[in-house]
C-alpha positions in Angstrom: 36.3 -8.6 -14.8 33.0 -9.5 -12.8 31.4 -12.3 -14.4 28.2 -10.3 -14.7 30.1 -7.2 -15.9 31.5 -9.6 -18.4 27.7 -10.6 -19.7 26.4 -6.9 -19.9 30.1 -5.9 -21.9 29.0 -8.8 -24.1 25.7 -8.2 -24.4 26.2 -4.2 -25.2 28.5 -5.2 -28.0 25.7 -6.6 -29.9 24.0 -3.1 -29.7 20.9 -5.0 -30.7 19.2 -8.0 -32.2 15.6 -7.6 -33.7 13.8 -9.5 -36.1 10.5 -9.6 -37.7 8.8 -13.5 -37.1 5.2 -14.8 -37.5 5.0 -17.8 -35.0 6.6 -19.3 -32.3 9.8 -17.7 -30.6 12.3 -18.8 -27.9 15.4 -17.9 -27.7 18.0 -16.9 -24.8 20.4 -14.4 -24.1 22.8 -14.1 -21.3 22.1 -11.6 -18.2 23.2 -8.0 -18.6 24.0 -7.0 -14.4 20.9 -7.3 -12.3 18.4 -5.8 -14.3 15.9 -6.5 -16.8 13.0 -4.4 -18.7 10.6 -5.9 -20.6 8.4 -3.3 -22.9 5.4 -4.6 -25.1 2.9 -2.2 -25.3 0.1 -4.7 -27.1 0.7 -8.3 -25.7 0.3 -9.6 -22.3 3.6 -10.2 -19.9 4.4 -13.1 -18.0 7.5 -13.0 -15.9 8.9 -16.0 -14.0 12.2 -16.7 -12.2 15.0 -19.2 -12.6 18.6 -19.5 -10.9 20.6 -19.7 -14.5 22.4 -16.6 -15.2 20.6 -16.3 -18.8 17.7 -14.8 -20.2 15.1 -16.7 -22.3 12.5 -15.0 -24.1 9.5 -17.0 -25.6 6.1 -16.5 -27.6 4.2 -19.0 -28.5 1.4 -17.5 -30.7 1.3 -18.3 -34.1 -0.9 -15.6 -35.9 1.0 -12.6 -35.1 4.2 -11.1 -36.6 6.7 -9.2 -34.3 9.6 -7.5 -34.0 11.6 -8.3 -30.8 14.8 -6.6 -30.0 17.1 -6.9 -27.1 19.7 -4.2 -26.1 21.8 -4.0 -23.3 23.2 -0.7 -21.2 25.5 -0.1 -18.0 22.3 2.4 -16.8 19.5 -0.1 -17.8 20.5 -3.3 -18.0 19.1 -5.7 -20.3 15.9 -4.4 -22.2 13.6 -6.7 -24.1 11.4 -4.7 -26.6 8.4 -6.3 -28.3 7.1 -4.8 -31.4 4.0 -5.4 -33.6 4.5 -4.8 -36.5 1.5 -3.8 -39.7 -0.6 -4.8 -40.4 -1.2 -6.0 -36.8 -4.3 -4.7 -35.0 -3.4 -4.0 -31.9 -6.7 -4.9 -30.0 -5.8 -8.6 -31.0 -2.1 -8.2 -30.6 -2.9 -7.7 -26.7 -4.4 -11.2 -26.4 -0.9 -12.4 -27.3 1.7 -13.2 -24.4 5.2 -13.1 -23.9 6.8 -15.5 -21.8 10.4 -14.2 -20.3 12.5 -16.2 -17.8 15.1 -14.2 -15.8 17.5 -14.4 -12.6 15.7 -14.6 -9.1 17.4 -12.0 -7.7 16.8 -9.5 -10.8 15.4 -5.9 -10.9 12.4 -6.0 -12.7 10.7 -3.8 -14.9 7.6 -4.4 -17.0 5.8 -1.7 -19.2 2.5 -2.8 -21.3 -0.6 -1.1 -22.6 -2.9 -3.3 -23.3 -2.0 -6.2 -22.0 -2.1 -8.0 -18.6 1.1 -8.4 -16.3 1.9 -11.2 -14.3 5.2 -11.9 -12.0 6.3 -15.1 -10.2 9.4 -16.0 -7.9 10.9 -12.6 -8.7 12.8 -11.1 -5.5 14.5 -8.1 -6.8 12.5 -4.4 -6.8 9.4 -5.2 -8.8 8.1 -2.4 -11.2 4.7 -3.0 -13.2 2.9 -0.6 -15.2 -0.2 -1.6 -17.5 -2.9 1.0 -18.5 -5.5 -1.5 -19.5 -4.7 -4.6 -18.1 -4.5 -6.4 -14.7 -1.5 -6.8 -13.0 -0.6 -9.3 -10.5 2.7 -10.2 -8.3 4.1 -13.2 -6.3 7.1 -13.2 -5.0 9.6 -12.3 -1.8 10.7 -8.7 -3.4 11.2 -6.3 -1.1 9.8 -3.4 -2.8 7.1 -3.4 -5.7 5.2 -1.0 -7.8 2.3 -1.3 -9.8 0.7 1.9 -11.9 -2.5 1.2 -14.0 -5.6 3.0 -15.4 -8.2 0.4 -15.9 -6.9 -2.8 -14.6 -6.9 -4.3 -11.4 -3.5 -5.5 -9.3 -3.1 -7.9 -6.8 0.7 -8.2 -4.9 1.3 -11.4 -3.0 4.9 -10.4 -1.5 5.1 -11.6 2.1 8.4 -10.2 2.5 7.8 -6.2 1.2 9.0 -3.7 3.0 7.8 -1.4 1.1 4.3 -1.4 -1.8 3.1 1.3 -4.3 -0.1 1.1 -6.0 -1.9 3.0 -8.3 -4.8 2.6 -10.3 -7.9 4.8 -11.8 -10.6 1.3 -12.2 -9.6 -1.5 -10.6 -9.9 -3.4 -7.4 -6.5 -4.0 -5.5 -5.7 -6.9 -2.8 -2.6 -7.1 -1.2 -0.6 -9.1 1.1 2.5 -7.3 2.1 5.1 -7.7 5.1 4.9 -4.3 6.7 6.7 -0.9 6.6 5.1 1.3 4.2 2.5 0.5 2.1 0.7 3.0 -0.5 -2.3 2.5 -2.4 -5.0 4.7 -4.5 -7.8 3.0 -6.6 -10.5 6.0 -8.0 -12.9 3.3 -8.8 -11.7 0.2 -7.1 -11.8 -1.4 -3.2 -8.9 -2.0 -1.8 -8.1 -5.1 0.2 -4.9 -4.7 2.6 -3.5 -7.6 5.1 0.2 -7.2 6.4 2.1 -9.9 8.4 4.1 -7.8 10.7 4.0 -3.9 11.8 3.2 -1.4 9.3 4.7 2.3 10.2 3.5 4.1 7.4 0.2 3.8 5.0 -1.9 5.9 2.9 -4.8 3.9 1.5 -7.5 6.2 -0.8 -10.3 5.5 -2.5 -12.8 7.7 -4.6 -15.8 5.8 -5.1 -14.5 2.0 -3.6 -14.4 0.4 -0.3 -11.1 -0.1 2.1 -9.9 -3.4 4.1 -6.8 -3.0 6.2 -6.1 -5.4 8.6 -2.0 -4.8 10.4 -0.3 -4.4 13.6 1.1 -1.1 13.7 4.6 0.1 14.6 5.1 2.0 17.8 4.9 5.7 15.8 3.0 4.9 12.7 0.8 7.2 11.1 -2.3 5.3 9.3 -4.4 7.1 6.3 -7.7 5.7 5.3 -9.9 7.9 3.3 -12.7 7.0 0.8 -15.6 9.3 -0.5 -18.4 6.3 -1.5 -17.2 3.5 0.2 -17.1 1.9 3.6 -13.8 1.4 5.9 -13.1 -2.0 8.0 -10.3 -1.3 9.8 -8.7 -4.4 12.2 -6.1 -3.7 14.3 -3.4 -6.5 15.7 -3.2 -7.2 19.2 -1.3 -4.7 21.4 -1.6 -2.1 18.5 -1.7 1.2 20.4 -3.1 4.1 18.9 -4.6 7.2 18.9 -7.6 6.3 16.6 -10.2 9.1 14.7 -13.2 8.3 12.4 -15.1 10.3 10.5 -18.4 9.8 8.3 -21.1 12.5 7.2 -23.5 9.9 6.1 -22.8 6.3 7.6 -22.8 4.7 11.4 -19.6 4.1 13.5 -19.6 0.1 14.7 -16.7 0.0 16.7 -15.5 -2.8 19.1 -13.0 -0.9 20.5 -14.2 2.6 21.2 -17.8 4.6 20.7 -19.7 3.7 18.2 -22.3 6.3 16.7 -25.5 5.4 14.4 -25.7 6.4 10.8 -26.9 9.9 10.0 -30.6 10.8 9.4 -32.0 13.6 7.3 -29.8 16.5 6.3 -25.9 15.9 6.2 -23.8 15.6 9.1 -20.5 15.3 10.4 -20.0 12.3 12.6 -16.7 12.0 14.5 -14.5 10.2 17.5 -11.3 10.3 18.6 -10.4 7.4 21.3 -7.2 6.0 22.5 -6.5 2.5 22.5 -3.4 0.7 24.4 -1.8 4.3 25.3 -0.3 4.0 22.1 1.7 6.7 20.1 0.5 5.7 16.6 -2.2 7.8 15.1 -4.6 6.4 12.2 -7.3 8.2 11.0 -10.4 6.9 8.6 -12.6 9.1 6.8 -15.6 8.6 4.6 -18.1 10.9 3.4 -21.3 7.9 2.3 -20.0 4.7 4.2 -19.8 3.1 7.3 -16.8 2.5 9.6 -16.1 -0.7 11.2 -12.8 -0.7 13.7 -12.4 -4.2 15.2 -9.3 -6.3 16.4 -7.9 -8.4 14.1 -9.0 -12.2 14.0 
């Protein structure tokens, strides 16, 4: 039997160990496969990476009482569910933090509500969901998610291949590898740098502003669209492209094509289409209030 097979097997034949505790807690279990979920839905998450096959779980609060249980499944992997219990109020529950220490190379998944999340050295797929709190990531994974309603995010993952981000109120900055990259912020501005060819992106904004500085592949197709804000857009040396902006309100200041002054009086549509470096790509920027700014990148 696979040695990690052999963990999960005896992991899953605990079923599950819980406990109610007021104060400190560490304790450590050993990895169930490749995979890991953490859920506390009113304390804070803090994720970091070791090269140990083991998992160690630790809070070090000494005000709150908890229940903390650990299960383990052939479909899930090893989930780590943190409880509080009455007569807890939650609003001060979420200034408490969990500390969990897991393989490198582990699948991550992290589920809070109002708590913050934040993930270091982790280089398996990255998952992060928190509807009130920020959420941040460091790390060499490959492919990372972040979903949240009030919080803001910021993903530092020169490696990614691949970046998903949602969120209804917060700003997001990212730093990504290329490929495909994803990101819509209703109230937030969005900040996105990539260190080598991006082929796909959609990057949406309601009422923030959008920064997105790449190379592009040979056929990618670019998105950026925001209603209130303004769009910088800074293309990579040789990046060609079939470029098309779009305001009803703002100026087009463009180092690379026509440019066109902001919009007086009534509303109107302002729009060019250029082609820079006979390139195949196509990116398109839309805003309805801001201004567009296309330059190379620095």
């Amino acid at each position: 039997m696979r040695p990690g097979l052999l963990a999960l097997v005896l992991v899953a034949c605990l079923a599950r160990t819980g406990w109610g505790q007021t104060g400190a807690v560490d304790r450590t279990w050993p990895a169930a496969g490749d995979r890991v979920s953490v859920r506390a839905p009113n304390a804070s998450v803090y994720v970091d990476a070791w090269d140990r096959d083991e998992i160690r779980v630790r809070k070090t609060d000494a005000g709150s009482r908890h229940d903390l249980g650990v299960s383990a499944s052939p479909d899930s992997g090893l989930v780590i569910d943190v409880r509080h219990l009455a007569p807890a109020d939650p609003e001060l529950s979420a200034r408490d933090t969990v500390f969990v220490t897991i393989p490198r190379r582990s699948e991550l998944s992290v589920q809070t509500y109002r708590g913050s999340v934040g993930v270091v050295g982790i280089e398996g797929d990255v998952r992060l969901e928190s509807f009130f709190g920020r959420a941040e990531y460091r790390g060499d994974a490959e492919r990372v998610s972040v979903a949240g309603f009030h919080g803001a995010a910021r993903i530092d993952s020169p490696s990614a291949t691949e970046v998903v981000v949602t969120t209804g109120g917060g700003d997001v900055v990212l730093l990504t590898g290329g490929g495909v990259v994803r990101v819509e912020s209703v109230r937030g501005d969005i900040d996105v740098r990539a260190l080598r060819a991006v082929g796909r992106a959609t990057i949406e904004s309601t009422s923030g502003s959008i920064g997105f500085e790449a190379s592009l592949s040979a056929d990618a197709e670019i998105v950026l669209d925001t209603h209130g804000g303004d769009v910088a857009l800074r293309l990579g040396p040789g990046s060609g492209a079939r470029i098309e902006l779009e305001t009803y309100r703002g100026a087009i200041r463009n180092d690379l094509g026509p440019s066109i002054p902001a919009a007086g009086g009534p509303v109107r549509r302002s729009h060019v289409e250029f082609t820079v470096y006979g390139g195949r790509a196509i990116v398109r920027a839309s805003t309805f209030l801001g201004d567009i700014i296309v330059r190379a990148s620095r």
